[in-house]
C-alpha positions as CSV (number, residue, x, y, z in Angstrom):
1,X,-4.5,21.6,-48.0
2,X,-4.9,18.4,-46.1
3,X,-0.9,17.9,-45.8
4,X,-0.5,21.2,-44.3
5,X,-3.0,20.7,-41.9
6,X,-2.0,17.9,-40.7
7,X,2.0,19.3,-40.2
8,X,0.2,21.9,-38.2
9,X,-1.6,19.6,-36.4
10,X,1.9,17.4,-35.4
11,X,3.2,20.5,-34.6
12,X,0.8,21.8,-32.3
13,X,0.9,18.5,-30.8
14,X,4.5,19.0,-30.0
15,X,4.5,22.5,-28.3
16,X,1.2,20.5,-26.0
17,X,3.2,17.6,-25.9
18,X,6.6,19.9,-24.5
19,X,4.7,22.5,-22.6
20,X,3.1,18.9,-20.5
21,X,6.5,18.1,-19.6
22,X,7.8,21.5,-18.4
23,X,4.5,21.9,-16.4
24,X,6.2,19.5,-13.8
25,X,9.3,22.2,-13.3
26,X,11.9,23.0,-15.7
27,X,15.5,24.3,-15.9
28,X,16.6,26.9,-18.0
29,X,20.0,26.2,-20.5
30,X,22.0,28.9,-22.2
31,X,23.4,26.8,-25.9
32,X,26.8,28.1,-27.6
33,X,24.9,30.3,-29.5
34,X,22.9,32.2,-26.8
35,X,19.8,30.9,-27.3
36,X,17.7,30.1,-24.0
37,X,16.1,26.8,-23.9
38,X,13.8,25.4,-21.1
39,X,14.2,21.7,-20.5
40,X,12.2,19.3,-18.1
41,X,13.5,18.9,-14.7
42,X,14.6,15.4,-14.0
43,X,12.0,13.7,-11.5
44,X,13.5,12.8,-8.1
45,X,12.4,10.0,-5.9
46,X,13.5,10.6,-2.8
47,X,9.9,12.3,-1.3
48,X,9.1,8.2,-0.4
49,X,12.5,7.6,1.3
50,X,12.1,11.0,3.3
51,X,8.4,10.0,4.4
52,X,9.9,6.5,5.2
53,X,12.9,8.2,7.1
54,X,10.8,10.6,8.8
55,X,7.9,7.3,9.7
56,X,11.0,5.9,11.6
57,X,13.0,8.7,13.0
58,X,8.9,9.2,14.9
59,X,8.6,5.8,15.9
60,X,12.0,5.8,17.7
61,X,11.3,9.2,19.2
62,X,8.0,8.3,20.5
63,X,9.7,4.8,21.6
64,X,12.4,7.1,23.6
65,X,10.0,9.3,25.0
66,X,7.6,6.8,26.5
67,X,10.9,5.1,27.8
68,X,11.8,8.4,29.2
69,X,8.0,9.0,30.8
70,X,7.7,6.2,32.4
71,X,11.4,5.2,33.3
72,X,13.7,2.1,31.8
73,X,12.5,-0.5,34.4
74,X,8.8,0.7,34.8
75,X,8.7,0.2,30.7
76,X,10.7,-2.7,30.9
77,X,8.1,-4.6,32.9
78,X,5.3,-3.2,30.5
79,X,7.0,-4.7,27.9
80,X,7.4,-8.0,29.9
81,X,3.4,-8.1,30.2
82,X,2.8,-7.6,27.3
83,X,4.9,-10.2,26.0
84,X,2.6,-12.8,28.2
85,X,-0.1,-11.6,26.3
86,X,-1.7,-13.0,22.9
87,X,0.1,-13.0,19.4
88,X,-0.1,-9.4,18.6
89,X,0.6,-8.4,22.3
90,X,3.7,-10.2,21.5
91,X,4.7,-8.9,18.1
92,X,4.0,-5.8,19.8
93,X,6.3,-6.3,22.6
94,X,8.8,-7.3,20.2
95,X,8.8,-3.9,18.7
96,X,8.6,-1.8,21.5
97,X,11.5,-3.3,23.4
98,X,14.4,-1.5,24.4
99,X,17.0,-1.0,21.6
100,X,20.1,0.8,21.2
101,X,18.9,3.6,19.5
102,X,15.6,4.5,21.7
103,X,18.1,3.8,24.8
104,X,20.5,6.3,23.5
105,X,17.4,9.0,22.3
106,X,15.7,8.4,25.8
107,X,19.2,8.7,27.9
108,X,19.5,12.1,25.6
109,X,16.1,13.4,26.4
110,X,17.5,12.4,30.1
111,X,20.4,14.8,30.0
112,X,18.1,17.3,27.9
113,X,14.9,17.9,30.6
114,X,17.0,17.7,33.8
């Protein structure tokens, strides 16, 4: 009696073990012989790329826009004070200077509102 319980047991731990990996989303696979078997979907990792992509896409738009606000040379002398300033003024100024890609966002954002 003890052998049978315990196959029922490893079974029933296979149908909780299965049923854990389709509760993350699962597809649905027709065999050769018409039988209709749900498998795991495969995890993807791109959800920390996107954030990442999105985290810098922001950053150069709100670099663009406050270059755009305040006008190239106006935010180019910001920059240049803030340079002067301490360590993380500097790193800061660093980061916020004028690039190619904020100069071509804020020139669009230019042409866009005018």
């Amino acid at each position: 009696m003890s052998d049978s319980y315990a196959q029922f047991e490893k079974r029933i731990n296979a149908v909780a073990d299965k049923h854990a990996r389709l509760a993350g989303g699962y597809t649905a696979q027709v065999g050769n012989d018409g039988l209709i078997t749900l498998v795991p979907a495969r995890r993807r990792t791109y959800t920390r790329l996107r954030v990442f992509a999105a985290i810098v896409f922001g950053f150069f738009l709100f670099k663009s826009l406050a270059i755009t606000l305040t006008g190239p040379l106006a935010y180019a002398g910001r920059i240049e004070a803030m340079a002067a300033g301490t360590q993380f003024e500097q790193i800061g100024a660093w980061i916020m200077q004028i690039g190619p890609v904020s100069e071509f966002l804020s020139l669009a954002m230019i042409r866009l509102f005018s």
